[in-house]
C-alpha positions as CSV (number, residue, x, y, z in Angstrom):
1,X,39.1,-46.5,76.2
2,X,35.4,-47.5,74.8
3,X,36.3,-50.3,72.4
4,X,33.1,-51.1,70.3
5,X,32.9,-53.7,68.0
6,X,29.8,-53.8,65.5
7,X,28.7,-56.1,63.0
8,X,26.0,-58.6,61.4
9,X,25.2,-61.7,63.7
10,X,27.7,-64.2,62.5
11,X,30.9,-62.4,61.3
12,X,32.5,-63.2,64.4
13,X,32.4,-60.2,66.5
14,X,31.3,-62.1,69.6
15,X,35.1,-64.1,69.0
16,X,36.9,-61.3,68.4
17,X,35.5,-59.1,71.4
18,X,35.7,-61.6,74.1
19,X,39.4,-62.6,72.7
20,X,40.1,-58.8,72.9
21,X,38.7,-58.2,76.3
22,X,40.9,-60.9,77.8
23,X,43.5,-59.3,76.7
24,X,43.1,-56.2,78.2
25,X,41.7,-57.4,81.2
26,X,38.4,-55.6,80.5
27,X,34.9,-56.0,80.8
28,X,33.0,-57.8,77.5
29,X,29.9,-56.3,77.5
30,X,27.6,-58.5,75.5
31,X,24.2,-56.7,74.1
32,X,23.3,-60.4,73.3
33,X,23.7,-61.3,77.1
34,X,21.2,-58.4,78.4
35,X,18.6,-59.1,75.3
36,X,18.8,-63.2,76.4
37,X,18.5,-62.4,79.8
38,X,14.9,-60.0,79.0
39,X,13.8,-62.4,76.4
40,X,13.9,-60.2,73.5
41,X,15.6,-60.2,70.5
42,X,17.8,-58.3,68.3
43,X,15.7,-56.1,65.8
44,X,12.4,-56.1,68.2
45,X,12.6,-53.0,68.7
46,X,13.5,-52.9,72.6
47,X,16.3,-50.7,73.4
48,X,16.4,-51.9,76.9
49,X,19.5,-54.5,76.4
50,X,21.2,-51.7,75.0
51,X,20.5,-49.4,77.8
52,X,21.7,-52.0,80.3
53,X,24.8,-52.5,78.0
54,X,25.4,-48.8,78.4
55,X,25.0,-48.7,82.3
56,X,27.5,-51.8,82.6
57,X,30.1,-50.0,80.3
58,X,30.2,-46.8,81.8
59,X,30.2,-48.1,84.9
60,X,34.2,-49.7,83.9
61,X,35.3,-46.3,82.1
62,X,34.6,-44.8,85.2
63,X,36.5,-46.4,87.2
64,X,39.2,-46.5,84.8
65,X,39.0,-49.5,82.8
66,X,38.6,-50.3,79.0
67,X,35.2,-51.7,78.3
68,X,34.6,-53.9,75.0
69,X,31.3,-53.7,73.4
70,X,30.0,-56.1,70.8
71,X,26.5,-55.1,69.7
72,X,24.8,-55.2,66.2
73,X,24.1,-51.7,66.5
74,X,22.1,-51.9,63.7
75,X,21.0,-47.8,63.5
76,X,22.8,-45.1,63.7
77,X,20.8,-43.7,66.9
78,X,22.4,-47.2,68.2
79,X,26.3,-46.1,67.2
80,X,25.5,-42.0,68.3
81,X,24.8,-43.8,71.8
82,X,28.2,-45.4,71.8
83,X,29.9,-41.8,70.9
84,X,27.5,-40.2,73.5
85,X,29.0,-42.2,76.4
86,X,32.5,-42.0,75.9
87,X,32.7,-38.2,75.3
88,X,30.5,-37.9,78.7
89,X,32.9,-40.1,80.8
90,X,35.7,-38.5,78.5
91,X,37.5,-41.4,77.4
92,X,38.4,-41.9,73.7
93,X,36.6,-44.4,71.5
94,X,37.9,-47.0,69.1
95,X,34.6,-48.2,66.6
96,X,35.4,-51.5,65.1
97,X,33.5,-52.4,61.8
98,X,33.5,-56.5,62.1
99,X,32.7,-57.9,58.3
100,X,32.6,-61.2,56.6
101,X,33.9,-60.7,52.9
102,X,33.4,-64.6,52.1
103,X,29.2,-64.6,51.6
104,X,29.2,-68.8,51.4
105,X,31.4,-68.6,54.6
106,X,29.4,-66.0,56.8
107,X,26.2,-68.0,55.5
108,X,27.7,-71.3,57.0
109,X,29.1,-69.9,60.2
110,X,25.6,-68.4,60.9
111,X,23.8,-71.8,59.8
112,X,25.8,-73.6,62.1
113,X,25.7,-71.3,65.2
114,X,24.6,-72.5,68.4
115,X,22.7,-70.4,71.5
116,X,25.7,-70.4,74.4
117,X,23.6,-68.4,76.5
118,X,20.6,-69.3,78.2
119,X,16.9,-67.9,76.7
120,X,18.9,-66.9,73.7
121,X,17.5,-67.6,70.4
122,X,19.9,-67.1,67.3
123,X,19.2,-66.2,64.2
124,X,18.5,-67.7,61.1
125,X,20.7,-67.1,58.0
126,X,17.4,-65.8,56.3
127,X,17.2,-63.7,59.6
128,X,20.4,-61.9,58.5
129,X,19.8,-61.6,54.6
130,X,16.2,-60.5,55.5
131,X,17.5,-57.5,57.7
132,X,18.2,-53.8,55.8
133,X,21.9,-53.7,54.9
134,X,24.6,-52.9,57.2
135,X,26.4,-50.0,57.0
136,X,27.0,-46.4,58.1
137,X,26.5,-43.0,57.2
138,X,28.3,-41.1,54.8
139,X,28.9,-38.3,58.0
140,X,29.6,-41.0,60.6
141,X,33.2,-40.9,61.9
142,X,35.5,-43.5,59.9
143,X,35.6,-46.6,61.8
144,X,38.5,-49.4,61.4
145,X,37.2,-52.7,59.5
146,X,38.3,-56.1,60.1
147,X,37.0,-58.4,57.5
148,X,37.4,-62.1,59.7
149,X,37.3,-63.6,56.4
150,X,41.2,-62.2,55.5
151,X,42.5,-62.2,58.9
152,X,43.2,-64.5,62.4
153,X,41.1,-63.6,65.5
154,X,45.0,-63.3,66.6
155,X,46.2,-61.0,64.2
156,X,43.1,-58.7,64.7
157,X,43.0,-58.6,68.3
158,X,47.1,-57.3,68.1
159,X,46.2,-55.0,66.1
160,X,43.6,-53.8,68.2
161,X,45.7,-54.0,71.1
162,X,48.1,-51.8,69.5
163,X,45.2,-49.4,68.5
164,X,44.2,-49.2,72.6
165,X,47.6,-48.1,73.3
166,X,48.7,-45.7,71.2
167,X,48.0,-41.9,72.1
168,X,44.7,-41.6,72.1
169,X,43.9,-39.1,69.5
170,X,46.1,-41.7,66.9
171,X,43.3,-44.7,67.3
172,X,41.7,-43.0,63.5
173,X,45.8,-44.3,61.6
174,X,46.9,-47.5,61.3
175,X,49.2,-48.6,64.0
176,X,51.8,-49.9,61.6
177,X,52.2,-45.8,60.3
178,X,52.7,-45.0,64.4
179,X,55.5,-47.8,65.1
180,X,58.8,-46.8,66.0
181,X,60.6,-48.1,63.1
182,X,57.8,-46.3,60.6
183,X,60.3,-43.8,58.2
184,X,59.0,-41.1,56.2
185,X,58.8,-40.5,52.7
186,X,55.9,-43.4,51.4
187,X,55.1,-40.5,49.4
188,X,58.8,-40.2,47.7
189,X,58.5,-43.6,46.7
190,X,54.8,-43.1,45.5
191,X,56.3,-40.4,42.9
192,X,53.8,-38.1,44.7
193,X,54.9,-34.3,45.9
194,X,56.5,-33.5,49.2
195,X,54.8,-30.0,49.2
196,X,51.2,-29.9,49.9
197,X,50.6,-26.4,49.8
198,X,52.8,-23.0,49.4
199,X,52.3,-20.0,50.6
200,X,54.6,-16.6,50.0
201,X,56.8,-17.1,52.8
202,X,55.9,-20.8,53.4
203,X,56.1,-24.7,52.8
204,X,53.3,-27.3,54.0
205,X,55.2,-30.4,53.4
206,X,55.3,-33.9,53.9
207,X,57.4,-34.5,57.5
208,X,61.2,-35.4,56.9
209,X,63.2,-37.3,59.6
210,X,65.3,-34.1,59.5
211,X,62.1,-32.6,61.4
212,X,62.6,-34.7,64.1
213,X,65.3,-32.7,66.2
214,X,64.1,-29.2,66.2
215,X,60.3,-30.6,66.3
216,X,61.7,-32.4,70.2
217,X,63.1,-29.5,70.9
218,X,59.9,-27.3,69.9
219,X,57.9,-29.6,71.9
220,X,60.2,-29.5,74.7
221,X,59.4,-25.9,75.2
222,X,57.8,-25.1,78.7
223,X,56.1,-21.7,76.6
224,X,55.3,-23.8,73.7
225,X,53.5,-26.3,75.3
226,X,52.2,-23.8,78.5
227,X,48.0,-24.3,77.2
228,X,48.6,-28.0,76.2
229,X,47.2,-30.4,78.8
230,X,50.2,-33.0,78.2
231,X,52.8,-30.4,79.0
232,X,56.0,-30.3,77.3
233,X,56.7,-34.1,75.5
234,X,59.4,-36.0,76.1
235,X,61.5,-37.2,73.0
236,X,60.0,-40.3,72.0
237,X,56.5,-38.6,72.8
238,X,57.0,-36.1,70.4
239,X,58.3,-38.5,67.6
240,X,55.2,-40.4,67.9
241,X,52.9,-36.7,67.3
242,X,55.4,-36.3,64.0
243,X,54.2,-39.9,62.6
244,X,50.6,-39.0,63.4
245,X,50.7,-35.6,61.7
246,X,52.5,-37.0,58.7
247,X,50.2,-40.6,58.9
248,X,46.9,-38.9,58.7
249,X,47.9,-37.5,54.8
250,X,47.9,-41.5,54.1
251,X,44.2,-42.1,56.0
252,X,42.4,-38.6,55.0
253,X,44.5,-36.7,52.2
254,X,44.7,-34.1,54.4
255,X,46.9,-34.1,57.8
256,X,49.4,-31.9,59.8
257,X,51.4,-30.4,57.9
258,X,55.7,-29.9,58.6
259,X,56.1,-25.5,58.3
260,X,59.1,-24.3,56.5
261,X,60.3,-20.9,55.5
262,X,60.8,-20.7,52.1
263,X,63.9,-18.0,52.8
264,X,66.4,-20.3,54.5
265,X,64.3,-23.8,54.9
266,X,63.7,-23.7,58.6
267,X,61.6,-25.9,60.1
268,X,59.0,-24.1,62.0
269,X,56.6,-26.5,63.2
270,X,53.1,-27.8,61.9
271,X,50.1,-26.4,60.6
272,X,47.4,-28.5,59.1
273,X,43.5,-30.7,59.1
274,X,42.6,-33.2,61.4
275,X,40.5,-34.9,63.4
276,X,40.1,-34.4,67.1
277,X,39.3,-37.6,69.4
278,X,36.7,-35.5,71.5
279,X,35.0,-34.2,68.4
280,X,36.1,-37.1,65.2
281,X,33.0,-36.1,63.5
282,X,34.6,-32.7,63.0
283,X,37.6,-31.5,60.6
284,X,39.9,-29.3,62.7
285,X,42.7,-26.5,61.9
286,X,45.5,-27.0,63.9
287,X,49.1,-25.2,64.3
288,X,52.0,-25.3,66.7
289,X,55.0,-23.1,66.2
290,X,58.0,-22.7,67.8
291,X,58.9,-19.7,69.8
292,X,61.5,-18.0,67.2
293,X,58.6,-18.2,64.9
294,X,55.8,-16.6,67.0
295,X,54.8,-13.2,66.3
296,X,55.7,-13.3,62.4
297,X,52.1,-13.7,61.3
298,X,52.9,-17.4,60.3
299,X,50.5,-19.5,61.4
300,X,47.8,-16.9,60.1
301,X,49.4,-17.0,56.4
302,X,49.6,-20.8,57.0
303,X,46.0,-21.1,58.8
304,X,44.3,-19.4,55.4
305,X,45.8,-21.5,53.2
306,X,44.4,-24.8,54.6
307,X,40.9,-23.3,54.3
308,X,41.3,-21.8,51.4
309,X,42.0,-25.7,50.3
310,X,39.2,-27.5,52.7
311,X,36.8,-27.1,49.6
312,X,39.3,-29.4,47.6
313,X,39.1,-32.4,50.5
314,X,35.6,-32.2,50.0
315,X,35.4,-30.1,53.5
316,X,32.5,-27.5,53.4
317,X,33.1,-26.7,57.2
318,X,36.4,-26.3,58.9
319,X,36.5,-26.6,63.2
320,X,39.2,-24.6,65.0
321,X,39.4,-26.3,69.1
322,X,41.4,-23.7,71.3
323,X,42.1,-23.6,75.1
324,X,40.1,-20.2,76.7
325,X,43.2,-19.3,78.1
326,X,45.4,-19.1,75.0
327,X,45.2,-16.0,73.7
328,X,47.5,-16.1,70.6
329,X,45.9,-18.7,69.3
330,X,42.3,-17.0,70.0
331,X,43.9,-14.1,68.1
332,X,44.7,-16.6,64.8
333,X,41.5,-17.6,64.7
334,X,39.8,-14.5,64.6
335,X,42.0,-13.1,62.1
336,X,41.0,-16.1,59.7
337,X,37.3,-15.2,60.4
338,X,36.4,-18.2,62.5
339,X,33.5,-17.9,64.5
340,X,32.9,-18.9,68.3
341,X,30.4,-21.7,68.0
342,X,30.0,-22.7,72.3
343,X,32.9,-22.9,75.2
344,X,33.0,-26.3,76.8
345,X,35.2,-28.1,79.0
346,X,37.5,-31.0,78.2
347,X,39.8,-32.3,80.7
348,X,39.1,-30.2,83.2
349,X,40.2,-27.0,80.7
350,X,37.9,-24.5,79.2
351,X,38.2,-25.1,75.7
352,X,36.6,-22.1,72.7
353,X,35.0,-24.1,69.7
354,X,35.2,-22.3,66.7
355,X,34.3,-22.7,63.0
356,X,34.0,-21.3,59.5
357,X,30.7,-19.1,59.1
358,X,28.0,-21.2,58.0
């Protein structure tokens, strides 16, 4: 994984990083160290430290390591770069927001920061204030924030940790929603509803440990699973997918939703938004049903009604990911008037990007 930390100078990314990268036995690659070494300074304009940063990381992902990054990355052609590379070497990426809530305190660690690498010339607190404001796009892909002025270097970096080994495509949740011990029904006790959307024939609902069982068993499925580079999931595999669907309603409103008929409440798998690692700038619809309910026109019925409802999350474009070689769910998509945008490879598996019409 492509772990990049960005920040101001003097919120303690460097501390963070390098504490970070020990602990996963990777590579810290310092944008600082290359700028020091060629003499030139953060906001100068030279892109070449950065460009040396992105040979050095690379070089790790492919050979199979993480890679820490701690960079200003001041621009968002900067932070694009950082997406670039890990979607090339196809490896997911964790973006780290590093902040400094306490103004008096970021002001005094900056004031009394001293150069620890050689030719490097830190900046001035008047060097920070002076820049333009830090921050990203309203389109960028959400990153996760640590603000060192509420937390311990200790507490972030497990956090972190815990981040780096989850499934890849659950680094956008908070780990604690993904731990084993994590129960449903935070909603319940929120005095919010447990249906998200109905249909004629179906529930979208919040997930239910009673989902569990049949949800193993779905995933257990050699047919099920057959275009799915993971292959059928193990138990404890599959419990982890049920916390991401159901966490991602806590993070983005919108997530995988639990499928049950409304004639006998069977639980018939998920439909439902979300964001794909190799494409997190994108809003995805998603569905995976079991075999008893294939061929009903159920994930169709369920399909429409998430895009019928995009508008409402503020979505004006919904993306549909689907492997070349899976022809029912080819067929779903066409019949809720997606359109084939480009055919691409991921994992060594042609893969059919689709979206609404523009």
């Amino acid at each position: 994984m492509l772990v990049v930390l960005s920040g101001l100078p003097g919120v303690g990314k460097t501390t963070l990083a390098r504490e970070l990268a020990r602990s996963l036995g990777a590579p810290h690659v310092r944008v600082d160290a290359f700028e020091a070494a060629l003499g030139v300074r953060d906001g100068d304009g030279d892109a070449t430290g950065y460009r040396l940063a992105h040979a050095v990381a690379g070089d790790a992902l492919r050979s199979g390591r993480h890679a820490v990054l701690d960079a200003v990355n001041p621009v968002r052609a900067a932070r694009d770069g950082w997406r670039t590379l890990a979607d090339e070497v196809g490896v997911p990426l964790l973006e780290v927001d590093v902040v400094c809530s306490d103004p008096a305190l970021h002001e005094r660690r900056v004031r009394e920061r001293t150069a620890d690498l050689p030719g490097q010339v830190v900046p001035t607190w008047e060097d920070v204030t002076g820049r333009p404001a830090w921050r990203r796009d309203p389109d960028e892909p959400a990153a996760v924030v640590v603000d060192t002025a509420t937390t311990t270097v200790a507490r972030a970096v497990g956090d972190l940790r815990a981040r780096v080994h989850a499934r890849p495509e659950q680094v956008a949740v908070p780990a604690s929603l993904l731990a084993a011990g994590h129960r449903f029904g935070g909603w319940a006790a929120r005095g919010e509803p447990e249906v998200v959307l109905r249909t004629e024939r179906l529930l979208l609902r919040r997930w239910r440990e009673a989902d569990l069982e049949p949800f193993a068993a779905m995933n257990a499925d050699p047919e099920v699973m057959e275009h799915f580079s993971s292959g059928p999931l193990d138990r404890a595999a599959s419990d982890r997918l049920a916390r991401y669907a159901d966490a991602c309603f806590e993070v983005h409103g919108f997530g995988l939703a639990a499928v049950e008929r409304v004639g006998d409440g069977a639980f018939l798998g998920f439909c439902g938004l979300g964001r794909h690692r190799r494409r997190p700038e994108s809003v995805e619809v998603g569905w995976r049903l079991a075999r008893r309910a294939w061929g009903h026109g159920y994930a169709t019925e369920a399909g429409r009604a998430w895009l019928e409802a995009a508008p409402r999350f503020g979505l004006e474009r919904v993306a549909c990911f689907v492997a070349a070689t899976n022809g029912r769910s080819l067929a779903v998509a066409q019949r809720l008037g997606l359109v084939v945008q480009e055919e691409d490879v991921w994992a060594g598996q042609p893969v059919v990007v689709l979206s609404t019409p523009s």
